[in-house]
TORPABA-496213 format. One record per residue: x, y, z of N, C-alpha, C in turn. Coordinates in nm, 2 decimals. Example, Ala and Ser with C-alpha at 12.3 -4.5 7.8 and 13.67 -1.06 7.14 Angstrom:
2
n.east:1.32 n.north:-0.57 n.up:0.78 ca.east:1.23 ca.north:-0.45 ca.up:0.78 c.east:1.32 c.north:-0.33 c.up:0.78
n.east:1.28 n.north:-0.22 n.up:0.71 ca.east:1.37 ca.north:-0.11 ca.up:0.71 c.east:1.29 c.north:0.00 c.up:0.79
END
This chain:
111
n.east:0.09 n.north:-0.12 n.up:0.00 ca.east:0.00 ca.north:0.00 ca.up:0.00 c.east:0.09 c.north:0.12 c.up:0.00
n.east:0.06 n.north:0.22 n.up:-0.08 ca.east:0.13 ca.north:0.36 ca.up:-0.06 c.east:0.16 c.north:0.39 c.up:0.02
n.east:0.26 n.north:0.45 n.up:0.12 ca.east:0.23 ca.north:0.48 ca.up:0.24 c.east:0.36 c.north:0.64 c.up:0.26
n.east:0.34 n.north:0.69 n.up:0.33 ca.east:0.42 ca.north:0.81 ca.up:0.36 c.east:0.48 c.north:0.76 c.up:0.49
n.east:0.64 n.north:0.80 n.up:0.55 ca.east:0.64 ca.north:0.78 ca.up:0.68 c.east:0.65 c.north:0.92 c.up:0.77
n.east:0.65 n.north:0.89 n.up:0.88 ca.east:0.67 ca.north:1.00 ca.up:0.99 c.east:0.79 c.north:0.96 c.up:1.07
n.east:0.88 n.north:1.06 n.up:1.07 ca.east:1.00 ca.north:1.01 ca.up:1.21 c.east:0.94 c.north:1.04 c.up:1.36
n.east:0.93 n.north:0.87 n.up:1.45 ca.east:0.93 ca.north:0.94 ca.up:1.58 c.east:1.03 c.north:0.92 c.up:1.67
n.east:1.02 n.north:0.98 n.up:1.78 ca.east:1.16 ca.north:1.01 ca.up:1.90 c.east:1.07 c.north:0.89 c.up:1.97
n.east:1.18 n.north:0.81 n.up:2.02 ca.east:1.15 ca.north:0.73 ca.up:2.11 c.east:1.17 c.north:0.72 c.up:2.24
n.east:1.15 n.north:0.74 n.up:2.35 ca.east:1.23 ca.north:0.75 ca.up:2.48 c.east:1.30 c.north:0.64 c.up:2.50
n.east:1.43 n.north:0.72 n.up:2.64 ca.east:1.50 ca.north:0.64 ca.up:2.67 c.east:1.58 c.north:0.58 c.up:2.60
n.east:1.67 n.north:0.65 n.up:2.53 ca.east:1.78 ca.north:0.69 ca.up:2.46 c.east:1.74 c.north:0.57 c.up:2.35
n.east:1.66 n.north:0.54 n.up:2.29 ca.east:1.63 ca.north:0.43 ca.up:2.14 c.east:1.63 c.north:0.51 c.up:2.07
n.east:1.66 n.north:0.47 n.up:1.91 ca.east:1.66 ca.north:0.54 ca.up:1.78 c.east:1.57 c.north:0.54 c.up:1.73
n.east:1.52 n.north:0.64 n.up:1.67 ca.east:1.40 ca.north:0.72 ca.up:1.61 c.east:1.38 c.north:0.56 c.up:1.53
n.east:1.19 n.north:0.59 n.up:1.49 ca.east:1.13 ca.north:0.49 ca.up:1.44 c.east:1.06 c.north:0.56 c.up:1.34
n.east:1.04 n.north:0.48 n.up:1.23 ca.east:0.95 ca.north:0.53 ca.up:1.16 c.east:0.80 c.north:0.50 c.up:1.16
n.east:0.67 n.north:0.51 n.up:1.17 ca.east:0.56 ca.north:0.53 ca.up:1.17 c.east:0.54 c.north:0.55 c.up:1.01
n.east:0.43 n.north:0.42 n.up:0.97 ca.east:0.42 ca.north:0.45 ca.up:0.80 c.east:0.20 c.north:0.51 c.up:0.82
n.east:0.20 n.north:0.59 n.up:0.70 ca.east:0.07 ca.north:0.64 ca.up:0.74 c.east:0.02 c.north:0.66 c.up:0.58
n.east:-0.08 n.north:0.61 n.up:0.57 ca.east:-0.18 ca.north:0.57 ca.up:0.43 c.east:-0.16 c.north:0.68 c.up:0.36
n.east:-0.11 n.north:0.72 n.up:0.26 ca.east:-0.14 ca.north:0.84 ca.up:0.18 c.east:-0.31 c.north:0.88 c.up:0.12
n.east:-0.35 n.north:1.00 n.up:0.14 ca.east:-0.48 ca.north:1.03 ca.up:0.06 c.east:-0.46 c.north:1.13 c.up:-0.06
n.east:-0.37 n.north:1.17 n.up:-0.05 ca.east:-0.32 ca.north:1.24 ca.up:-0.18 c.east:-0.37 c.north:1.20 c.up:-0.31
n.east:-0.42 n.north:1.29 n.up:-0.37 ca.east:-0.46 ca.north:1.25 ca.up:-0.56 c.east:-0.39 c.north:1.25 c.up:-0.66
n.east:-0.29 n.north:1.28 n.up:-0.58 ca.east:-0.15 ca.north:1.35 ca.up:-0.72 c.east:-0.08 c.north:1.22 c.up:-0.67
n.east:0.00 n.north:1.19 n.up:-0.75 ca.east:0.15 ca.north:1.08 ca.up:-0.72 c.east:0.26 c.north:1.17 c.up:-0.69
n.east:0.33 n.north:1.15 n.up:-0.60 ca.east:0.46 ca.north:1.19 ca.up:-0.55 c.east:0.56 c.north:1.12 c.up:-0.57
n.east:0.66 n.north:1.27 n.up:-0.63 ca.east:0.75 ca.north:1.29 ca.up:-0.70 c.east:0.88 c.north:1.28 c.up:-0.61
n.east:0.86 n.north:1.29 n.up:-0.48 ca.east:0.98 ca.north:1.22 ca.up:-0.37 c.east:1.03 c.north:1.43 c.up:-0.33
n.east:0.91 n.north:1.54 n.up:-0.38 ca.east:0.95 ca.north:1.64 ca.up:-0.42 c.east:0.85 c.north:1.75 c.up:-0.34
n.east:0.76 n.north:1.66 n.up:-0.24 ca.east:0.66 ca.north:1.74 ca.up:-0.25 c.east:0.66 c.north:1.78 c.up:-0.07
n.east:0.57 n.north:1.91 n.up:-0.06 ca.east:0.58 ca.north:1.95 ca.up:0.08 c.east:0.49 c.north:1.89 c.up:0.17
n.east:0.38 n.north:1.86 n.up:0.17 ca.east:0.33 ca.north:1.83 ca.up:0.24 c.east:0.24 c.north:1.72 c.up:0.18
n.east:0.18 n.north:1.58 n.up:0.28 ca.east:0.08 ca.north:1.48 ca.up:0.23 c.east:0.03 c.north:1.44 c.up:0.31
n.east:-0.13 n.north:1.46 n.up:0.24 ca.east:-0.25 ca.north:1.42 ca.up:0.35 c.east:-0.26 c.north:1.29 c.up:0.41
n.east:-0.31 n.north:1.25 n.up:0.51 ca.east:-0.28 ca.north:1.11 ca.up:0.54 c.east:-0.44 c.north:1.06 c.up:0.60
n.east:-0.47 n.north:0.94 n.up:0.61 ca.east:-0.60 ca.north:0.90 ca.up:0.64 c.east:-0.64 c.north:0.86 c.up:0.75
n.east:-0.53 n.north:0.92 n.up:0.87 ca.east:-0.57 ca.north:0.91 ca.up:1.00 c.east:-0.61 c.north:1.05 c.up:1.06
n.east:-0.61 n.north:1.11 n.up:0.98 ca.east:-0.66 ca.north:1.26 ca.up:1.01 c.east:-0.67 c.north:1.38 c.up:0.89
n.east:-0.78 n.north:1.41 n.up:0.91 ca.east:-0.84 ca.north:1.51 ca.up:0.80 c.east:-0.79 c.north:1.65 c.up:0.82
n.east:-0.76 n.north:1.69 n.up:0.88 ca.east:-0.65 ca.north:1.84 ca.up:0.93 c.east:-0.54 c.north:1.81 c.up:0.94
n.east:-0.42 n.north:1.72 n.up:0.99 ca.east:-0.36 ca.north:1.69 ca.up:0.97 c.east:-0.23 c.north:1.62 c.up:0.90
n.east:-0.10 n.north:1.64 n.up:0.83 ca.east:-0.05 ca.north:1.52 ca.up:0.75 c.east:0.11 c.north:1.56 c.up:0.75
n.east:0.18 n.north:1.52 n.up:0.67 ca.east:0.30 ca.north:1.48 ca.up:0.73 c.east:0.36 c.north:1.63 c.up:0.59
n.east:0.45 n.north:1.71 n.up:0.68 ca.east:0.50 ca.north:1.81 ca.up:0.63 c.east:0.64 c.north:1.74 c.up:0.61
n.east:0.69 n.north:1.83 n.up:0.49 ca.east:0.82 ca.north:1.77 ca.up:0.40 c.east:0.88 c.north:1.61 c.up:0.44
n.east:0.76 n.north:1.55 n.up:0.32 ca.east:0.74 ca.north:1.40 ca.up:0.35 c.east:0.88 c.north:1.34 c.up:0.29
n.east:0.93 n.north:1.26 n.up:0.31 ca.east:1.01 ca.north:1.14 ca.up:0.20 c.east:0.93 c.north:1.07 c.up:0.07
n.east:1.02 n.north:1.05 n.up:0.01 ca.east:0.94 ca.north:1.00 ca.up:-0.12 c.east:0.83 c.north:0.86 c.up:-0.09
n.east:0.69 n.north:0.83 n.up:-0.13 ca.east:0.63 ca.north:0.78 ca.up:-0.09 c.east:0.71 c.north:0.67 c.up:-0.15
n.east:0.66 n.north:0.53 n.up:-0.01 ca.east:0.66 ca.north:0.40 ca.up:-0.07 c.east:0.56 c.north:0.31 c.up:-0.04
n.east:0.61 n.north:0.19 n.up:-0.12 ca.east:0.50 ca.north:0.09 ca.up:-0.12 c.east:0.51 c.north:0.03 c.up:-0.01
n.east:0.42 n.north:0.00 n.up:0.08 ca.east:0.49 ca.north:-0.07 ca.up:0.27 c.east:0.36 c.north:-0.19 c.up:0.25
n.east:0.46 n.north:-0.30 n.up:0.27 ca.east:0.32 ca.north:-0.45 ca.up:0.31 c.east:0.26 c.north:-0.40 c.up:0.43
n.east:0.11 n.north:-0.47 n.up:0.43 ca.east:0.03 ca.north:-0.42 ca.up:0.54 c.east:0.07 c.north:-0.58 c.up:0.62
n.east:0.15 n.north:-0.63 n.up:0.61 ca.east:0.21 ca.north:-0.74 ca.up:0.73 c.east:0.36 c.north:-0.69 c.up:0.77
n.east:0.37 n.north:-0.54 n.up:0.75 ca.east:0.53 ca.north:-0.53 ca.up:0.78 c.east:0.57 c.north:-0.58 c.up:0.91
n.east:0.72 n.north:-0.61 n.up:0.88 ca.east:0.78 ca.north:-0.68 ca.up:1.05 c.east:0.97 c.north:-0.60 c.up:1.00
n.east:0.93 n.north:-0.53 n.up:1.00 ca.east:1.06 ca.north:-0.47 ca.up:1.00 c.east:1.13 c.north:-0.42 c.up:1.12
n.east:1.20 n.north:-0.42 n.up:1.20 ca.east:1.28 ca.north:-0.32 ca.up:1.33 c.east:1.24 c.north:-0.17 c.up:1.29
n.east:1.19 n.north:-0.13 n.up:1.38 ca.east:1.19 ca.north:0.03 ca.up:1.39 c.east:1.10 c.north:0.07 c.up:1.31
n.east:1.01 n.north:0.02 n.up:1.27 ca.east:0.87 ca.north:0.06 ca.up:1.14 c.east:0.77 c.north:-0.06 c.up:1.19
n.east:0.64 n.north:0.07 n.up:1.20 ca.east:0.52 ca.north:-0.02 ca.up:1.17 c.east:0.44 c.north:0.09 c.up:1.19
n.east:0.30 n.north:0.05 n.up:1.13 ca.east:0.22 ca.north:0.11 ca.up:1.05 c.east:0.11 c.north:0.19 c.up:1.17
n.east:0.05 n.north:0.37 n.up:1.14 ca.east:-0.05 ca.north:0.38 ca.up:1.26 c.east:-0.14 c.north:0.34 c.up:1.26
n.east:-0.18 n.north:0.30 n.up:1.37 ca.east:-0.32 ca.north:0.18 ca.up:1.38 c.east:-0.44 c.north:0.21 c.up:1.31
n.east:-0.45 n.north:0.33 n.up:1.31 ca.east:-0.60 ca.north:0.40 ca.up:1.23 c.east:-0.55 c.north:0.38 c.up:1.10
n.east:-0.45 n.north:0.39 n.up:1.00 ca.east:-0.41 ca.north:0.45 ca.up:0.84 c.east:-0.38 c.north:0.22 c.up:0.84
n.east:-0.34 n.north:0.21 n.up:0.91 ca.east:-0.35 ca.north:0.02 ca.up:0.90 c.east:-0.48 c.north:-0.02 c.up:0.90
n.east:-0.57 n.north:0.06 n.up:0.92 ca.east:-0.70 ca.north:-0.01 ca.up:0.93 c.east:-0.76 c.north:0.03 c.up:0.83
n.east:-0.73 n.north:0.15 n.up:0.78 ca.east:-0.79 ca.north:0.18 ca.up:0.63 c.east:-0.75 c.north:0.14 c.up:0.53
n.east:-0.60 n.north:0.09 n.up:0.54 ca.east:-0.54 ca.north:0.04 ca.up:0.42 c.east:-0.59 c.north:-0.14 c.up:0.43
n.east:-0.60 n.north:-0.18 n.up:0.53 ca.east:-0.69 ca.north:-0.30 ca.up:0.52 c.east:-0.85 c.north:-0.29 c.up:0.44
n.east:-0.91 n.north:-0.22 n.up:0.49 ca.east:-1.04 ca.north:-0.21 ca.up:0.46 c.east:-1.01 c.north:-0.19 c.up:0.29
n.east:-0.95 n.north:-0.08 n.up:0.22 ca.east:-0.96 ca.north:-0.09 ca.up:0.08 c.east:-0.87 c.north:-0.19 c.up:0.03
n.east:-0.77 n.north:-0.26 n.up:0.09 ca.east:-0.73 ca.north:-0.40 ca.up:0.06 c.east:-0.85 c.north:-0.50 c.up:0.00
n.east:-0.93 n.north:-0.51 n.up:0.15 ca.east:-1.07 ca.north:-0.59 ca.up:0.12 c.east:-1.15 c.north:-0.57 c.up:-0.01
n.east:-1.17 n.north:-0.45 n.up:0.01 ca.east:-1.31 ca.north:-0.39 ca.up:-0.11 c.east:-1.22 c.north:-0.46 c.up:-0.23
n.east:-1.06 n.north:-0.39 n.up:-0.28 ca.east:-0.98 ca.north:-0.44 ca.up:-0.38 c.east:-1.04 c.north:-0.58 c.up:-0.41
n.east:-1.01 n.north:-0.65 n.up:-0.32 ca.east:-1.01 ca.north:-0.86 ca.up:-0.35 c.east:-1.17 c.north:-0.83 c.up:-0.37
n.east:-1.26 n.north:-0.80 n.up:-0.32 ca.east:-1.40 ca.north:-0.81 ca.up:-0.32 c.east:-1.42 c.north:-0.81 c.up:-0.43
n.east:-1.33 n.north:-0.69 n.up:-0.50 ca.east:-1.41 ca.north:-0.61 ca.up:-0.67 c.east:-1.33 c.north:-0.67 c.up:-0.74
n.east:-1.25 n.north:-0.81 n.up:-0.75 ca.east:-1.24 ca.north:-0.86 ca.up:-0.84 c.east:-1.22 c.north:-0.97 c.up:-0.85
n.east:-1.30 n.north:-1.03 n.up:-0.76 ca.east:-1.35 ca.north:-1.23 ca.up:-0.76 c.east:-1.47 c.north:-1.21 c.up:-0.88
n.east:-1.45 n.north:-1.33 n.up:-0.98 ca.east:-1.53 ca.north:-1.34 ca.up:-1.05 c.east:-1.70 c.north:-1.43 c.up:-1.01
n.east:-1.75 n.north:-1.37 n.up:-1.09 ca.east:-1.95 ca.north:-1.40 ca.up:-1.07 c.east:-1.91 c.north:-1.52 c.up:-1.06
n.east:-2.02 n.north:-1.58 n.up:-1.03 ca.east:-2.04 ca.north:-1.72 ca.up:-0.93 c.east:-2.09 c.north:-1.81 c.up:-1.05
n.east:-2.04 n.north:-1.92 n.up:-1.11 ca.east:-2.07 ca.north:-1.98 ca.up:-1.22 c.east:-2.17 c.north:-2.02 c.up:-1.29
n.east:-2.27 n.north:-2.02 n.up:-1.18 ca.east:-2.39 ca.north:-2.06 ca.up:-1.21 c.east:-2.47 c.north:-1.94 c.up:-1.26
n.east:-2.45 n.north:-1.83 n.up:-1.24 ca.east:-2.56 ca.north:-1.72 ca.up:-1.31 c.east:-2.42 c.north:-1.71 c.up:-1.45
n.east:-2.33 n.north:-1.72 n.up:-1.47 ca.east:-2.32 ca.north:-1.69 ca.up:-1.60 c.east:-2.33 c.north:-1.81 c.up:-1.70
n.east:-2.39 n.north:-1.93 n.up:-1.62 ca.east:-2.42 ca.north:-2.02 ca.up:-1.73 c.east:-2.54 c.north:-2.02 c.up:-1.79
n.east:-2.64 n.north:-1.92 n.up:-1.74 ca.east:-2.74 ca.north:-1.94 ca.up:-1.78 c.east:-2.76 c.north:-1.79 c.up:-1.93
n.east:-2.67 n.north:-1.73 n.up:-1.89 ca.east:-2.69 ca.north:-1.61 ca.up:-2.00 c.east:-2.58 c.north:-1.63 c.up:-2.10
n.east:-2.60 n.north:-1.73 n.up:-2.21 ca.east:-2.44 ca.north:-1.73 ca.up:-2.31 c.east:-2.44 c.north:-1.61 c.up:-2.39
n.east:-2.47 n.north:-1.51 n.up:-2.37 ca.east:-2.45 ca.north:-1.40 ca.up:-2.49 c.east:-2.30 c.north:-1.33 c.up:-2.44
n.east:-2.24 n.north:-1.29 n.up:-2.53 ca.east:-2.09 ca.north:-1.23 ca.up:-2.51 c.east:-2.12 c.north:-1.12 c.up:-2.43
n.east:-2.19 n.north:-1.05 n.up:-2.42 ca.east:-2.20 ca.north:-0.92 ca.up:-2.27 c.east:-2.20 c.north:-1.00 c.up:-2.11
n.east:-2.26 n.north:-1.11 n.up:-2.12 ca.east:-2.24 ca.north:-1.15 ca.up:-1.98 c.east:-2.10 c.north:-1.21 c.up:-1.97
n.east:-2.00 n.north:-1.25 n.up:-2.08 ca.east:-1.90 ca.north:-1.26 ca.up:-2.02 c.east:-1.80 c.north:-1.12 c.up:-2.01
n.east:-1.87 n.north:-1.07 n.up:-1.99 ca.east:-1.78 ca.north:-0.89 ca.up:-1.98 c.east:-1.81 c.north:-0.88 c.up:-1.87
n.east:-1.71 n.north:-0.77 n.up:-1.82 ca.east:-1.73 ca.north:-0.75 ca.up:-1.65 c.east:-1.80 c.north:-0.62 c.up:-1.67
n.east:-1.91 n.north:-0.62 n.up:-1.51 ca.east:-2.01 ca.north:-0.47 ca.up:-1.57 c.east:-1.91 c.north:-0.32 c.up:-1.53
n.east:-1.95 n.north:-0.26 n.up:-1.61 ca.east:-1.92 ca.north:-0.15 ca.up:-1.62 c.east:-1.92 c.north:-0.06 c.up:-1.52
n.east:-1.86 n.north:0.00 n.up:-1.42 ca.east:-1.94 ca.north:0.04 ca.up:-1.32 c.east:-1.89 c.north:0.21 c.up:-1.31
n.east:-2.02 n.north:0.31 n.up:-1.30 ca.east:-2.02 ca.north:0.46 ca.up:-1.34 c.east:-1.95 c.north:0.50 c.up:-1.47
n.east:-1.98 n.north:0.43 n.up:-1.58 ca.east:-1.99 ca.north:0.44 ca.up:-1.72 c.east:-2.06 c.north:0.50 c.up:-1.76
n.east:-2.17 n.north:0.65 n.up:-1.83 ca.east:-2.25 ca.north:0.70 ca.up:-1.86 c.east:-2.26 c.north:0.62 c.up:-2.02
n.east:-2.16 n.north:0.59 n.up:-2.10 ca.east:-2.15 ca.north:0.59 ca.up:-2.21 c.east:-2.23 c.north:0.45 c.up:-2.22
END
């Protein structure tokens, strides 16, 4: 999943950790940009970010892991992803053989 990080201070003299946080940004980042909105908060987001990366939502890295709220969102549209592309259930497309039901439907197509 996209993700932006944040450096944090950790007490008792440990080395800073990173914190990865869902990007909501509409633009793609250029590794160039000042500021990016993040999905654990709608007023707040991470000022002169690092260049976005892609972070597993099973990360087990030392010193990185993901905030609990921007982990939970990036699960949830994980889900919806797999949901919106298991194919129809066999039995309703055996009964319609015309070549439109083997197309997947169109969804917010006006055309």
């Amino acid at each position: 999943m996209l993700a932006t990080s944040e450096r944090i201070r950790v007490q008792h003299g440990q080395p800073e950790a990173l914190l990865w946080h869902l990007m909501t940004d509409p633009e793609p980042c250029d590794g160039d940009c000042d500021f990016h909105a993040i999905a654990c908060s709608d007023e707040e987001g991470i000022t002169l970010p690092g260049p976005a990366r892609e972070v597993p939502l099973d990360l087990d890295r030392p010193g990185q892991r993901w905030c609990p709220a921007c982990l939970a969102a990036a699960q949830n549209i994980a889900h919806r992803e797999r949901s919106s592309h298991q194919p129809a259930p066999a039995s309703s497309a055996r009964h319609d053989r015309s070549p439109a039901a083997k197309l997947p439907a169109r969804g917010g197509c006006a055309s």
